[in-house]
N, C-alpha and C positions, 0 to 999 in steps of 0.2 A: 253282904260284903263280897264274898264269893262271888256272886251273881253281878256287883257293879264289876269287877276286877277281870271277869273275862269279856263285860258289854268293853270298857277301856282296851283290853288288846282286840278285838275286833276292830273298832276305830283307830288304833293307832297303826292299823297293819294295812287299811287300804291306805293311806297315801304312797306306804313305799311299796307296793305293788304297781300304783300309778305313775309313782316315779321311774320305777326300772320300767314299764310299758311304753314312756316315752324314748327315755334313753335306749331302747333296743330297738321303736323306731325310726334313731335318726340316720343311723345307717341308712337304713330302705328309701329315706324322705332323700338322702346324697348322692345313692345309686340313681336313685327314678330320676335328680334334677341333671346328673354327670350324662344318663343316657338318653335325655330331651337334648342337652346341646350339643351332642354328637350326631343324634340324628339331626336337627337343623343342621350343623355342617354339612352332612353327609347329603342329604337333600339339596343343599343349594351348592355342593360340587358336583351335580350330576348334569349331564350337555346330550343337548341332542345326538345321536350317532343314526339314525334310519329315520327316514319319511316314508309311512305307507299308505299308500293311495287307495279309497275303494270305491267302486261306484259304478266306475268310466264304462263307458263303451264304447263308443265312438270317438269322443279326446283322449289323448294319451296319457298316462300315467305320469310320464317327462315332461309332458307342455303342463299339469296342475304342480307337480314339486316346482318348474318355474315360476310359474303365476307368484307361486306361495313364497317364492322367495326368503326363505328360512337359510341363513346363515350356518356353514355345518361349525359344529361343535358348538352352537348356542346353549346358555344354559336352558336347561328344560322350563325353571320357574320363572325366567323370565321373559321367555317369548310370550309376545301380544298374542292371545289368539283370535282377539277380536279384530285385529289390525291385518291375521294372516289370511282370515273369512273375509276382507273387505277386499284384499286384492284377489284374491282368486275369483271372488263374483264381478268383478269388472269385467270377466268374459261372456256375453249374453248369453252366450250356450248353458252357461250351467244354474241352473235353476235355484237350486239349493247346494250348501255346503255347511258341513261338523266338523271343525278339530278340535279334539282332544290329548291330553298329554296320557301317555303310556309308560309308566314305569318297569325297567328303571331310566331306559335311554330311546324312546320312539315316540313321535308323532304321529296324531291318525288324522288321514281327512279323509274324510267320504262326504263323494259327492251327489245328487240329483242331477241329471243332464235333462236337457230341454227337447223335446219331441218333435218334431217338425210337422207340421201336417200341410201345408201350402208354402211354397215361394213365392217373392216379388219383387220387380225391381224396381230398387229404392237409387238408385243411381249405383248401386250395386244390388249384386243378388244378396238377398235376405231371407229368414224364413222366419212363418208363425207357427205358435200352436196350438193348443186349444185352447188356452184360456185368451190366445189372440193376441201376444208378447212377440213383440218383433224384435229379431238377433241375428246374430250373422254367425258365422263357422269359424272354426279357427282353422291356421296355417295348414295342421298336419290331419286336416278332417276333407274327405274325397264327398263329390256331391251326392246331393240324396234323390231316388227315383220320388217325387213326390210333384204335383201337381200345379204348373205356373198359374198365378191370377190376374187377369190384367182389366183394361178398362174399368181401371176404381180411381178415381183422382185422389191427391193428397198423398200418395207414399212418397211422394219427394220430399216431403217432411214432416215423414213421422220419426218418432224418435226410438230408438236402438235402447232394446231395453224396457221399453213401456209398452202400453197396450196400446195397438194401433185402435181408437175408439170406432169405426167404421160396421154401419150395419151390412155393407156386401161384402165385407171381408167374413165376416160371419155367418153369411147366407154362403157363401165359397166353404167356408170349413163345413159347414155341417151337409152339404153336396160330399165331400170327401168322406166326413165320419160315416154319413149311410149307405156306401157307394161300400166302404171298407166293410162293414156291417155285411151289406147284402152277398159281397163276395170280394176277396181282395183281388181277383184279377179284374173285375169291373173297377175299383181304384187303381191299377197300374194302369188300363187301359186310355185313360183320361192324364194327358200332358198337358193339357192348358184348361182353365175357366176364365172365360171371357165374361165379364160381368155386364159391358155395354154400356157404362155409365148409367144404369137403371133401365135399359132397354128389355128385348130378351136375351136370356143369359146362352152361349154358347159353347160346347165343350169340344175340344178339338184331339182325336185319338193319335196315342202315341207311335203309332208307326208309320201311319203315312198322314199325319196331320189330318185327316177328315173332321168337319163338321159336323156336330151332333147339335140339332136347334132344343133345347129345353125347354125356353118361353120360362114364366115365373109363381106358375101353380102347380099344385100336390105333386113337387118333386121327387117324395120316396115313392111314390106311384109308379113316376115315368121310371125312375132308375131301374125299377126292377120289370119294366117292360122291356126297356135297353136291357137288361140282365137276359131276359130270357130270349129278344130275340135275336144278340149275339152269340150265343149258345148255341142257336140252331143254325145261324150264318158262318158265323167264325170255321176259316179252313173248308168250306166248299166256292168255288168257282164265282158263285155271285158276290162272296166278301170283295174281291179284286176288281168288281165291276162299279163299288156303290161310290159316289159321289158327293153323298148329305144323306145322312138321317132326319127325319123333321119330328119327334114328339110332342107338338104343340096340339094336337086336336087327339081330343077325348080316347081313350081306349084304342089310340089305330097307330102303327109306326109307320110312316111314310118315307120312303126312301127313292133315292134318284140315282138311275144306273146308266150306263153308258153300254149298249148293245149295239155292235153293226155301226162304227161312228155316229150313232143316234142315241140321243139321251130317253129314257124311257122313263115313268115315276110309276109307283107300282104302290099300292097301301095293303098294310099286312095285319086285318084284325085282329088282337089278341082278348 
């Protein structure tokens, strides 16, 4: 008897145990739901105050907060981000762009800008880059010392923004990336590649326009012939006499000077 009479208050003491366990927490369950809809409030009164830009280097931090055209004091949760990434890459220059929201009151975008590695003109000047994406500059962007390409048909309508599909405009970038490679003053040296509409290809030096004949085999070869024997030309007396360089025939630089009102050719085995 004893024995059923304390199993009876064991079972009769968990339920009110479980009842005051609920009752103490409904409190907590009214606090946790009062301080979710405050924070929803709280969250969707908060407004853009700062847009910060990262990335840029060449475009301005003012010409991407334009592009991005973010309304000030928009709410934070409800600007498009995907709508403010569509207008900002409408400028060809910039490659890539991320905004994200920063709490409690900022906007971030950071940007990719686009590289230029040759010029063209497209009925304006334009530039590509390596991956061979034709763009133009914007307003508050100064020009770039980088390499004109000409005698390639079709840039008059390629499109802004896409890959110009052309295999000389590619045979021109990768003249420029091994040129850069070999030495970056043999790429500054080089203002124009004449591609010749498949002819031989022609490079014309940037200070006094000189031709440089390339022709269209083992180009990193010849470059770094031209490499070496502007190195030992450059800034002596003969550089101010030459005419043309011709690197078309095997291992030899050929060059045409003007001595005495007489043109002289002179070939320089390397």
């Amino acid at each position: 008897m004893m024995g059923d009479r304390m199993l009876n208050n064991g079972l009769s003491q968990k339920p009110v145990r479980k009842r005051w366990g609920l009752i103490l927490m409904l409190p907590l369950l009214v606090g946790m739901f009062a301080f979710f809809i405050l924070a929803m409030e709280w969250r969707g009164s908060l407004r853009i105050q700062r847009v910060v830009v990262k990335g840029f280097n060449t475009i301005t931090a003012k010409e991407i907060a334009n592009l991005a055209k973010v309304p000030t004091k928009t709410y934070i949760y409800t600007a498009n981000l995907y709508d403010i990434q569509g207008r900002i890459l409408r400028q060809s220059f910039i490659k890539s762009v991320q905004v994200n929201r920063q709490f409690p009151n900022k906007l971030s975008i950071e940007i990719v800008e686009r590289i230029p590695v040759v010029s063209i003109n497209c009925g304006q000047l334009c530039y590509i880059d390596a991956d061979g994406v034709l763009f133009t500059s914007s307003a508050t962007q100064k020009g770039f010392d980088i390499p004109l390409v000409s005698g390639i048909s079709g840039a008059q309508t390629a499109n802004i923004g896409k890959i110009f599909f052309s295999k000389e405009i590619f045979e021109a970038i990768e003249i420029c990336q091994t040129a850069q490679l070999l030495d970056t003053a043999l790429y500054h040296l080089i203002s124009e590649i004449n591609m010749n509409n498949g002819g031989d290809i022609i490079l014309y030096t940037s200070d006094v326009g000189m031709p440089i004949m390339l022709g269209r085999k083992d180009i990193e070869k010849k470059l770094a012939m031209l490499e070496n024997f502007w190195l030992n030309v450059a800034g002596t007396p003969d550089a101010d006499k030459l005419h043309y360089i011709d690197l078309r025939f095997e291992d030899q630089v050929i060059v045409k000077q003007a001595a005495q009102q007489k043109r002289q050719e002179k070939k320089y085995s390397l």
